[in-house]
LOVOSE-568788 format. One record per residue (C-alpha): residue number from 1; residue in one letter; x, y, z. Coordinates in Angstrom, 1 decimal. Layout:
N
+-----+------+--------+--------+--------+
! seq ! type !     xx !     yy !     zz !
+-----+------+--------+--------+--------+
! NUM !    A !      X !      Y !      Z !
...
+-----+------+--------+--------+--------+
% end
This chain:
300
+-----+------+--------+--------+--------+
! seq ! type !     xx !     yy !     zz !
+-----+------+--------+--------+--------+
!   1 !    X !  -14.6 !   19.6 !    7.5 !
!   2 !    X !  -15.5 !   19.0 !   11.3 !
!   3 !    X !  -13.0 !   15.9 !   11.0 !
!   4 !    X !  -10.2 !   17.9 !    9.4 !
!   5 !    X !  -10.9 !   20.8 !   11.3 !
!   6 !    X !  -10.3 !   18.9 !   15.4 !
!   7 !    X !   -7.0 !   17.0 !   13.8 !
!   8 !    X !   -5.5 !   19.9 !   12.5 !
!   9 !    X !   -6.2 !   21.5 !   16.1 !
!  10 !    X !   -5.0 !   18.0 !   17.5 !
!  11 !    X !   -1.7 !   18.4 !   15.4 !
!  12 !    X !   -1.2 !   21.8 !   17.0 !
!  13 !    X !   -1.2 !   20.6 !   20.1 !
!  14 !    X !    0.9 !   17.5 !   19.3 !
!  15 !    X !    3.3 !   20.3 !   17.2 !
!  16 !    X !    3.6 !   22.6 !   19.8 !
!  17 !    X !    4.6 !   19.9 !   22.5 !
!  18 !    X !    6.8 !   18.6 !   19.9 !
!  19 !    X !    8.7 !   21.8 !   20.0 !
!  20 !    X !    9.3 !   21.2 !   23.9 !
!  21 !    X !   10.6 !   17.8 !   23.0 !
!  22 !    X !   12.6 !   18.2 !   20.3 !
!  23 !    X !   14.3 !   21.1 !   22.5 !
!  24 !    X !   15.4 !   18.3 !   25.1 !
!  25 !    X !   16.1 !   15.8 !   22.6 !
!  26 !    X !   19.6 !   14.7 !   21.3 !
!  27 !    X !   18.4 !   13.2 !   18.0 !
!  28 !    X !   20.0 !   15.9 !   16.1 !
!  29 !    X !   24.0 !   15.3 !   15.6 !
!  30 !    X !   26.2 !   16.3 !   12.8 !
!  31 !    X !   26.8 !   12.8 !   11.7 !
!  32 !    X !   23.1 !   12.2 !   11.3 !
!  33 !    X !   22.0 !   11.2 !    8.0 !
!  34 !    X !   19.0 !   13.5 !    6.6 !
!  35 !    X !   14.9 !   11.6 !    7.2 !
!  36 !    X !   12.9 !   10.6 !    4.5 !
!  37 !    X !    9.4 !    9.7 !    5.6 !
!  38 !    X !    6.9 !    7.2 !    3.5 !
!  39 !    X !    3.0 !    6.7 !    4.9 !
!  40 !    X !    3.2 !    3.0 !    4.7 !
!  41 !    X !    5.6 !   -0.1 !    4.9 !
!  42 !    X !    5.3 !   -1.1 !    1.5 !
!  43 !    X !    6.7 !    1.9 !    0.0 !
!  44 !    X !    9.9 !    2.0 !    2.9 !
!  45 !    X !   11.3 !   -0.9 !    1.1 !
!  46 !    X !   11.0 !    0.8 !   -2.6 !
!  47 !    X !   12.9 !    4.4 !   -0.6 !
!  48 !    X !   15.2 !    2.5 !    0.6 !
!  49 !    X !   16.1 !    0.3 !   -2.5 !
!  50 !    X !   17.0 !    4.2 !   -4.1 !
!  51 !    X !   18.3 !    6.0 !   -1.3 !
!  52 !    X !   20.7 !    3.3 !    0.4 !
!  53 !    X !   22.9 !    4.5 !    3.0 !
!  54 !    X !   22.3 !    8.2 !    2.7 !
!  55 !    X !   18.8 !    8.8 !    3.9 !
!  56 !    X !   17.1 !    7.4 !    7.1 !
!  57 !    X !   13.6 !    6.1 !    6.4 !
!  58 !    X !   10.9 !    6.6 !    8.5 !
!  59 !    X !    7.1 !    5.1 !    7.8 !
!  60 !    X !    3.9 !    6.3 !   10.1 !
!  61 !    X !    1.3 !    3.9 !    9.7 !
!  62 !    X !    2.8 !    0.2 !   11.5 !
!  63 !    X !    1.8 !   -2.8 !    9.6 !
!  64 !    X !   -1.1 !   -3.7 !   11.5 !
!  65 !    X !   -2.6 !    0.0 !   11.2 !
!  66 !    X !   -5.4 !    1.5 !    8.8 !
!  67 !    X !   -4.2 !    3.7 !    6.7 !
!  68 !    X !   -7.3 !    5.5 !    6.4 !
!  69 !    X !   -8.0 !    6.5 !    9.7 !
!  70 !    X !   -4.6 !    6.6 !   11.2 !
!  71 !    X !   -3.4 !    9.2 !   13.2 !
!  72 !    X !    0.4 !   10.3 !   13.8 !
!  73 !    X !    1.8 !    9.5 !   17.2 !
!  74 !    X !    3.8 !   12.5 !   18.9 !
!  75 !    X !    7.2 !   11.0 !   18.7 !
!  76 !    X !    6.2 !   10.9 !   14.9 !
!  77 !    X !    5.6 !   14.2 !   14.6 !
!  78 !    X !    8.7 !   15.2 !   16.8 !
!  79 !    X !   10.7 !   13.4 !   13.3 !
!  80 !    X !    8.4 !   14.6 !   11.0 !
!  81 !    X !    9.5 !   18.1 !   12.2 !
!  82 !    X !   13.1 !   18.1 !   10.7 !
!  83 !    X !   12.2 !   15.7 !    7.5 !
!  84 !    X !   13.7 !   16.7 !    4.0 !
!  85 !    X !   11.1 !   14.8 !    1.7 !
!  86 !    X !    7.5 !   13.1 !    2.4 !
!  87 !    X !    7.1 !   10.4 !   -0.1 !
!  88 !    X !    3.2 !   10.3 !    0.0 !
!  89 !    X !    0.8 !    7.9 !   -1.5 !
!  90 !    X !   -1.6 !   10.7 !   -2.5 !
!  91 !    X !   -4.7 !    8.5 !   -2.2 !
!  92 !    X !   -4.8 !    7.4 !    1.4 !
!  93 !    X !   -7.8 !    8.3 !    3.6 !
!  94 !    X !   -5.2 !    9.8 !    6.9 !
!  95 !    X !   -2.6 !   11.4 !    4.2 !
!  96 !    X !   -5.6 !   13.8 !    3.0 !
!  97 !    X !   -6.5 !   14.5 !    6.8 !
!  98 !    X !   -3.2 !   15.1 !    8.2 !
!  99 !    X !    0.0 !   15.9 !    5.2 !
! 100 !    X !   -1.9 !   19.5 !    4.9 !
! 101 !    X !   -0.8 !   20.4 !    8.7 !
! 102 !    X !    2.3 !   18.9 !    8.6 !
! 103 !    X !    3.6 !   20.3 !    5.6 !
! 104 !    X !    2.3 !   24.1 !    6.6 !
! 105 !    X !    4.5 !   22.9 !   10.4 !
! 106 !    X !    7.8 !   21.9 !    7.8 !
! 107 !    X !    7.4 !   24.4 !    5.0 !
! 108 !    X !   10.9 !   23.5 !    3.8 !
! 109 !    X !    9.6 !   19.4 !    3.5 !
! 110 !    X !    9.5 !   18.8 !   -0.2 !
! 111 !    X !    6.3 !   16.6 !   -0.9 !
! 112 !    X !    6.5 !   14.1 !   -3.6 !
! 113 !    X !    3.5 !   11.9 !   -5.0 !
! 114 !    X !    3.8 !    8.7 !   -5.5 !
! 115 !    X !    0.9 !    8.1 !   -7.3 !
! 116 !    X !    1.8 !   10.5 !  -10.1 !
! 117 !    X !    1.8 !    8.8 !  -13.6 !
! 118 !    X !    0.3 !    5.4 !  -12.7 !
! 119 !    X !   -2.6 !    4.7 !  -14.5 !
! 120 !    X !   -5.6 !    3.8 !  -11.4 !
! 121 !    X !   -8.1 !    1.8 !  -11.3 !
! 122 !    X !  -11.0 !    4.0 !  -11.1 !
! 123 !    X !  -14.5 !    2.8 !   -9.0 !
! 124 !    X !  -16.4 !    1.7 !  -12.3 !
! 125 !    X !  -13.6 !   -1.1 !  -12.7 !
! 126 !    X !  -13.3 !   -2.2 !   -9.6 !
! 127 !    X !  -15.7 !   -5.6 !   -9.4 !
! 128 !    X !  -19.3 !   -5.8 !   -8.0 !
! 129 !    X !  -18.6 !   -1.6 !   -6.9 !
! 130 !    X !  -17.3 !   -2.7 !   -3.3 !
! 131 !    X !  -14.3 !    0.4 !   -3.4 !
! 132 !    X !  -15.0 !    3.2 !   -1.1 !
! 133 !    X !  -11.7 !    5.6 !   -1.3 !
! 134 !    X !  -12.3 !    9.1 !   -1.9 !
! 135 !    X !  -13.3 !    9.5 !   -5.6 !
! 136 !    X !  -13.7 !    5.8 !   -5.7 !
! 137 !    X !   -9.6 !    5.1 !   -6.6 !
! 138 !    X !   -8.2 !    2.2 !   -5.8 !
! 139 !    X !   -5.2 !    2.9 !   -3.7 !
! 140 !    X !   -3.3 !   -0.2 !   -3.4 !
! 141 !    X !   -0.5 !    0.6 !   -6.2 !
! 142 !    X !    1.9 !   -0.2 !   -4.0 !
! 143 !    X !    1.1 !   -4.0 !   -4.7 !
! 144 !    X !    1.9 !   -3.8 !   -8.4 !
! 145 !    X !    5.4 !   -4.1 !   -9.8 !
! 146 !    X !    4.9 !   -2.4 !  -12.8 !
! 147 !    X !    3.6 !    0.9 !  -10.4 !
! 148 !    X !    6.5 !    0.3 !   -8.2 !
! 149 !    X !    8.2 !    1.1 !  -11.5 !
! 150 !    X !    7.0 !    4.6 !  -11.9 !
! 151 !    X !    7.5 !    4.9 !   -7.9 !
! 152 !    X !   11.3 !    4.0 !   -7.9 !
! 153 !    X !   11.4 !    6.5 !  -10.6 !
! 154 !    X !    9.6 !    9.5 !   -8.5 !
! 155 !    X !   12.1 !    8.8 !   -5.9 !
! 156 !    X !   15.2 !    8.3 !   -7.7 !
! 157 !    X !   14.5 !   11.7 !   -9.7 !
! 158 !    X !   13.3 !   13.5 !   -6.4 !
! 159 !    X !   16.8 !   12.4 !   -4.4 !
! 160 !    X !   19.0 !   13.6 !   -7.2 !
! 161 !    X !   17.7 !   16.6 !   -7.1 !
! 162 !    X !   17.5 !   16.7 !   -3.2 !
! 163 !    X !   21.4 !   15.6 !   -2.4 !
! 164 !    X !   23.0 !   16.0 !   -6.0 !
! 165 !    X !   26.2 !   15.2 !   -4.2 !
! 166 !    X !   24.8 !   11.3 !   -3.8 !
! 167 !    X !   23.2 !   11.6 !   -7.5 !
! 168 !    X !   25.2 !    8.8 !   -8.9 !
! 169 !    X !   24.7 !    6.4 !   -6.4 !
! 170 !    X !   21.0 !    7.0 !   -6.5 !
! 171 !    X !   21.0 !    6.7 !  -10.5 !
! 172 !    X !   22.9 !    3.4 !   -9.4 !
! 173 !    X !   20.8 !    2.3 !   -7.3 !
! 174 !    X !   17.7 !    3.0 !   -9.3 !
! 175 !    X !   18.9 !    1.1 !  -12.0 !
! 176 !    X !   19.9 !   -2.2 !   -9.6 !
! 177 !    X !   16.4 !   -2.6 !   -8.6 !
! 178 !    X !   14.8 !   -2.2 !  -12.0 !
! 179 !    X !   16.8 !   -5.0 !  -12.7 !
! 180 !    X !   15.4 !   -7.1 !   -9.4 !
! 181 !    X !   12.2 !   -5.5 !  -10.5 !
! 182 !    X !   12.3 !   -6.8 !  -14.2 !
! 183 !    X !   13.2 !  -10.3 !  -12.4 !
! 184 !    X !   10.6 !  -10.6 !   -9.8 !
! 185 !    X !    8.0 !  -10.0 !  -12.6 !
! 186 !    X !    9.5 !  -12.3 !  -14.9 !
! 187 !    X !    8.9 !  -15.0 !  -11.9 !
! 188 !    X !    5.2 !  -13.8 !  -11.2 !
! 189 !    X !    4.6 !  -14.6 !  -15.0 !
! 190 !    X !    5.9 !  -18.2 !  -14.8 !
! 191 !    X !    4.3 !  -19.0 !  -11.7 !
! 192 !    X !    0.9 !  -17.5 !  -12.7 !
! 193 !    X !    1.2 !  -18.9 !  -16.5 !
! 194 !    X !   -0.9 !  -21.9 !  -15.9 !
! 195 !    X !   -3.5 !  -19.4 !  -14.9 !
! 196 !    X !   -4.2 !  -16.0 !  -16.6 !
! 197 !    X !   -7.4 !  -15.3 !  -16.7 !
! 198 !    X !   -9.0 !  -16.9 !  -14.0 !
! 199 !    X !  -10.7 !  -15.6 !  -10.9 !
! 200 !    X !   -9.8 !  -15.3 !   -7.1 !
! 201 !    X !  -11.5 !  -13.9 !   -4.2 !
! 202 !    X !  -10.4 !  -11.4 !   -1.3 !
! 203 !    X !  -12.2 !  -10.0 !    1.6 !
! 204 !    X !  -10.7 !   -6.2 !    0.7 !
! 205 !    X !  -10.1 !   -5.5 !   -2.4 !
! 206 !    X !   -6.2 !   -4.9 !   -2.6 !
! 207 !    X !   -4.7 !   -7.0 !   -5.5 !
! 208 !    X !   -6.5 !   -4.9 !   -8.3 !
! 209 !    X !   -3.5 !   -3.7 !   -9.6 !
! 210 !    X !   -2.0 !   -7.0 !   -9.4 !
! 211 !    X !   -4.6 !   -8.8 !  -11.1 !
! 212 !    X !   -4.9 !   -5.9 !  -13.9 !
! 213 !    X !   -1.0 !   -7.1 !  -14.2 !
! 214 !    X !   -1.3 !  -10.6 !  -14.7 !
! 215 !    X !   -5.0 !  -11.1 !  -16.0 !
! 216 !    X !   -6.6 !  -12.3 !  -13.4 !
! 217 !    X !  -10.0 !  -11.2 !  -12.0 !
! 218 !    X !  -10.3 !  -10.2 !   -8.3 !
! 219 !    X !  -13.7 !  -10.9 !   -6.6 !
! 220 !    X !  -14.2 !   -8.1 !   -3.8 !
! 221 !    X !  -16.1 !   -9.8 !   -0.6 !
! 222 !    X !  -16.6 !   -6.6 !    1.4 !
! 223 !    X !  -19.1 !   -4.2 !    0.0 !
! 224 !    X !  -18.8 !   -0.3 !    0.0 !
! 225 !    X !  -16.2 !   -1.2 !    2.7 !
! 226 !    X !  -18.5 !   -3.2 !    5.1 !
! 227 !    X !  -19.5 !   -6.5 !    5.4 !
! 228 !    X !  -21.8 !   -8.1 !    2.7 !
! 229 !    X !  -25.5 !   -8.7 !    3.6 !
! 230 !    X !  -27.3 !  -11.9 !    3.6 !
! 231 !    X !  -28.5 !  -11.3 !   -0.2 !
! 232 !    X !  -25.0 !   -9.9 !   -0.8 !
! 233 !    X !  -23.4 !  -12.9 !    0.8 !
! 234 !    X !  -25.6 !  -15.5 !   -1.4 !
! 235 !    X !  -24.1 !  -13.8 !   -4.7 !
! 236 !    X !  -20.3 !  -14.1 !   -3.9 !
! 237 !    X !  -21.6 !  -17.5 !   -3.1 !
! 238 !    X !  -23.2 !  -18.5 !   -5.9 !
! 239 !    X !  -20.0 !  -16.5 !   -7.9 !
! 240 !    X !  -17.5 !  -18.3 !   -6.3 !
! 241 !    X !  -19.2 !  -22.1 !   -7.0 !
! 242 !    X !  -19.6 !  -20.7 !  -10.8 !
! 243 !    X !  -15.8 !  -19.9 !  -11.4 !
! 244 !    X !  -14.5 !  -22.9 !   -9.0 !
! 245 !    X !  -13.0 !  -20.6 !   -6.3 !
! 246 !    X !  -11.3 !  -22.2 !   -3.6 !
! 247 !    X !   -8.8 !  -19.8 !   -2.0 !
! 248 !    X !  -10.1 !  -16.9 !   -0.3 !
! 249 !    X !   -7.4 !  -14.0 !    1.0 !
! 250 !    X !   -8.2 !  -12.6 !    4.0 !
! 251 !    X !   -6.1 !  -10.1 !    6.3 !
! 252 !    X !   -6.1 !   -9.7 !   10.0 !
! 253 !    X !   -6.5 !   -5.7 !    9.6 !
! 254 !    X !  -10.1 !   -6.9 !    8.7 !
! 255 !    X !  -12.9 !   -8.8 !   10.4 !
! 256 !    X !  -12.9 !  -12.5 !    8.2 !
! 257 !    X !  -16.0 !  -13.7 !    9.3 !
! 258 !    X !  -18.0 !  -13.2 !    5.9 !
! 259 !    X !  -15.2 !  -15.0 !    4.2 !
! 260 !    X !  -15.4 !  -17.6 !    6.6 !
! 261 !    X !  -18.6 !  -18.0 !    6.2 !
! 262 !    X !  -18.5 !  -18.1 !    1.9 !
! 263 !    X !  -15.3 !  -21.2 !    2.6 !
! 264 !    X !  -17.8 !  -23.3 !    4.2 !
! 265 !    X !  -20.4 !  -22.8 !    1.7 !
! 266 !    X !  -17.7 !  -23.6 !   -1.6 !
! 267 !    X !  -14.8 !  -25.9 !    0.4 !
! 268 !    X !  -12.4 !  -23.3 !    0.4 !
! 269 !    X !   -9.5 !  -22.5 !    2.1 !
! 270 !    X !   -8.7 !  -19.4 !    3.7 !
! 271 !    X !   -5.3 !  -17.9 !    2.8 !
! 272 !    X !   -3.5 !  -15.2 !    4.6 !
! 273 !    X !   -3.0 !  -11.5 !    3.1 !
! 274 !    X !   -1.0 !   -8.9 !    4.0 !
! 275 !    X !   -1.6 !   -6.0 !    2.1 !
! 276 !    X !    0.9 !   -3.3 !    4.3 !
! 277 !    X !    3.6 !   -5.6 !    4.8 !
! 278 !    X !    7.2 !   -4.6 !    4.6 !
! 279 !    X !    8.2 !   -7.8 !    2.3 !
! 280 !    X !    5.0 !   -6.9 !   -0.3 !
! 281 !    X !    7.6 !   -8.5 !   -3.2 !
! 282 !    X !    7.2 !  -12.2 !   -0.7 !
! 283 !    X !    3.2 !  -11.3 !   -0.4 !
! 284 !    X !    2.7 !  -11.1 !   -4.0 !
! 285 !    X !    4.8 !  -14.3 !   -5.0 !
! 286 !    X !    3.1 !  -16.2 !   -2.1 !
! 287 !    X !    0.0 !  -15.1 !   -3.6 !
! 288 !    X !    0.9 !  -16.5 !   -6.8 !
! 289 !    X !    1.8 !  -20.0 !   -5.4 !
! 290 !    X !   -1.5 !  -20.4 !   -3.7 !
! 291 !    X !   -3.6 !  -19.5 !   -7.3 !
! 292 !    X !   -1.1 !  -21.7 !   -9.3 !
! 293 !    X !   -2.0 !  -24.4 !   -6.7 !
! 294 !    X !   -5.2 !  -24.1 !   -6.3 !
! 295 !    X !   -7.4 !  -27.1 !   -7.9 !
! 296 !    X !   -8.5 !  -26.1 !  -11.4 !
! 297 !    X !  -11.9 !  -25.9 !  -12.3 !
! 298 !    X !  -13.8 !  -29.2 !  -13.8 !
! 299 !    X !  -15.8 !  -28.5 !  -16.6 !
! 300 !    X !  -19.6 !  -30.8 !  -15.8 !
+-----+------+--------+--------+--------+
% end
């Protein structure tokens, strides 16, 4: 509550010198298309797939942030002031701190969820119990084409009722990228045919729902969201030599040394991960590649 309590007085502070800079701004024009705002990159690219030339999208956390703890720069705020629609996550750490003072600043924002309808993975099925999101949901959906399914459905459905005038070109639109949808899937499932159910390791867990997807197992290094301990660290080690794992993902958003440390010990190579980029279709088919290339395991 303490936490909750000084950002929303923060955001006051930021709203009310918003004010004073959207007075002197000349963002607002008449030919302006209407703002759509998203909480991560990720989720841009599935807005802007529906909404094409008729909204501008705007996304507050940068690649390189933490969308737990993130906070909304001024400028941000300025924009967030004269959004239609919020496209939020609905399980992300900063969204639950901040969306609540924001949407009281915009009462006329409509707020959709994009979580809504996907079935999550829950903390009991999340391996060795490393999650720590509030109520122990894995947020990551975003890295899941079938979810981006149900998300590019919320929008679709949420901008036709938004700008009716555009409804056919978002029903248009919708329907274009199932179709590249449908297609990338049907090339994760021949890459990662030779495959199914085998095991990889990640230093955060973020491929859940991409491993529920394709029947894969994903091997969590950090634990309750911090790095492993010694006895900890001797497990994933003795896992990972059991089930042949030698490509570890790691992501620069996240200290690697524990997974540097488990490579040495099983002759693995460290792959990079992106979990917030822009281009998550490219992350999840480079993904792909490096399990469908990595050696198979040798029976003794």
């Amino acid at each position: 509550m303490k936490k909750y309590s000084f950002n929303r007085l923060i955001l006051a502070c930021a709203l009310a010198s918003s004010i004073v800079l959207a007075a002197c701004s000349t963002h607002s024009s008449p030919g302006e298309r209407p703002l759509a705002v998203v909480s991560i990159l990720p989720q841009k690219s599935v807005v802007e797939a529906i909404a094409g030339e008729h909204f501008e999208v705007m996304v507050l956390v940068p690649e390189e942030g933490n969308h737990e703890t993130y906070e909304p720069e001024a400028r941000q705020l300025v924009n967030l002031s004269r959004a239609l629609i919020y496209f939020e996550n609905g399980l992300l750490g900063f969204e639950k701190s901040w969306l609540p003072g924001i949407a009281q600043s915009n009462p006329d924002m409509k707020i959709i969820t994009l979580s809504e309808g996907i079935q999550l993975i829950q903390g009991h099925e999340i391996p060795h119990g490393d999650h720590t999101h509030e109520g122990g949901i894995d947020p990551h959906f975003w890295l899941s084409v079938s979810a981006v399914r149900t998300q590019a459905g919320h929008v679709a459905t949420a901008l036709k009722q938004l700008d009716p005038e555009h409804a056919p070109d978002y029903e248009k639109n919708y329907h274009q990228y199932m179709t590249h949808l449908d297609s990338l899937d049907q090339e994760l499932q021949k890459i990662l045919q030779g495959v199914s159910g085998s095991s990889f390791m990640i230093l955060h867990p973020s491929l859940g729902y991409f491993a529920r997807d394709y029947n894969l197992e994903q091997i969590a290094i950090e634990y309750e969201g911090k790095e492993p301990g010694l006895a900890y660290l001797r497990s994933l080690v003795d896992v990972a030599r059991e089930k042949n794992i030698r490509t570890l993902f790691v992501s620069s958003q996240f200290s690697s040394k524990s997974a540097e440390v488990i490579a040495r010990q099983i002759n693995a190579e460290l792959k990079p991960f992106n979990p917030t980029a822009l281009n998550w279709e490219q992350s999840l088919l480079e993904v792909a590649r490096d399990l469908a290339a990595a050696p198979k395991q040798v029976n003794p």
